[in-house]
C-alpha positions as CSV (number, residue, x, y, z in Angstrom):
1,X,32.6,-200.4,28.2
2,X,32.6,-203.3,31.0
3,X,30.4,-206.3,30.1
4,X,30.1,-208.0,33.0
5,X,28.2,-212.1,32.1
6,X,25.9,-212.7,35.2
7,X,25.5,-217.1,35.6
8,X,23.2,-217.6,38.5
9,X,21.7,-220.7,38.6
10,X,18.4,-219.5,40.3
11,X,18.0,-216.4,37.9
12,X,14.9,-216.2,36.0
13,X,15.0,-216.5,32.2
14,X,13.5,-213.3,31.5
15,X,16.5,-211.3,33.5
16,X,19.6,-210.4,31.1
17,X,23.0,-212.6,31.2
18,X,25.2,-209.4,30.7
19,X,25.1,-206.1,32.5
20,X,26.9,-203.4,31.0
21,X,28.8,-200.4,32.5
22,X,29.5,-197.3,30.7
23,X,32.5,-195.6,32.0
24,X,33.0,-193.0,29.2
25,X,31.5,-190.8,26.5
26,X,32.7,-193.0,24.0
27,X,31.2,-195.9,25.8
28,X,28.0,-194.3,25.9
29,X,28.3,-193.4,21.7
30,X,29.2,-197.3,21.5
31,X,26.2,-198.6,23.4
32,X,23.7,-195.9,21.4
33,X,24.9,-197.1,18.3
34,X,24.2,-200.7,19.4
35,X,21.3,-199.9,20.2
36,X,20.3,-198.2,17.1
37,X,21.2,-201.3,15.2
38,X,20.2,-204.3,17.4
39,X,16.2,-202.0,17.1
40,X,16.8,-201.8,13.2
41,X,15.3,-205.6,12.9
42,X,14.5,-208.6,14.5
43,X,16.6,-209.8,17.3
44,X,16.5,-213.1,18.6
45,X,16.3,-213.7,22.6
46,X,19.8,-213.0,23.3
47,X,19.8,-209.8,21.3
48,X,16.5,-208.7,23.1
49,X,18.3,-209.2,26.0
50,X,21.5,-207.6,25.3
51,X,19.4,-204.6,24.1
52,X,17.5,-204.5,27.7
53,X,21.1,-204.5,29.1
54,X,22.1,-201.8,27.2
55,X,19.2,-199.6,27.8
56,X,19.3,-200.1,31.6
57,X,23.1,-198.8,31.4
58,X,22.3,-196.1,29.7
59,X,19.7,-195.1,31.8
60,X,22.2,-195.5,34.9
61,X,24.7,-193.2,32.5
62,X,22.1,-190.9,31.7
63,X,21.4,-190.5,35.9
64,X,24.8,-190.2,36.8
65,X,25.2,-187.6,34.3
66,X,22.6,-185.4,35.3
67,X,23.4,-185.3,38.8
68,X,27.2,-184.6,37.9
69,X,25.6,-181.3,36.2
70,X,23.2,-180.5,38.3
């Protein structure tokens, strides 16, 4: 899985530092399982982050997905 660390200097603090990309299945196992643990308990800003990150990959893997199928 690609993590790519955004720095721009006029990005708001809400936006994630790190996009992800999934490029395979196993990517996509990987980032579910993060997921799963970073929402087990607290996270801290960064984490919260990260786990937006992560969930807006997987939504992008999940739509890429289906169109391949469809």
């Amino acid at each position: 899985m690609k993590v790519k660390a955004i720095h721009h200097p006029d990005q708001r603090p809400s936006e994630p530092n790190s996009k992800f990309e999934i490029e395979s299945r196993e990517d996509y196992a990987l980032a579910l399982d993060r997921l799963k643990a970073l929402e087990a308990g607290e996270r801290s800003d960064d984490e919260e982050a990260e786990v937006s990150a992560l969930k807006k990959a997987v939504r992008a893997w999940d739509r890429w997905h289906d169109r391949k199928l469809a």
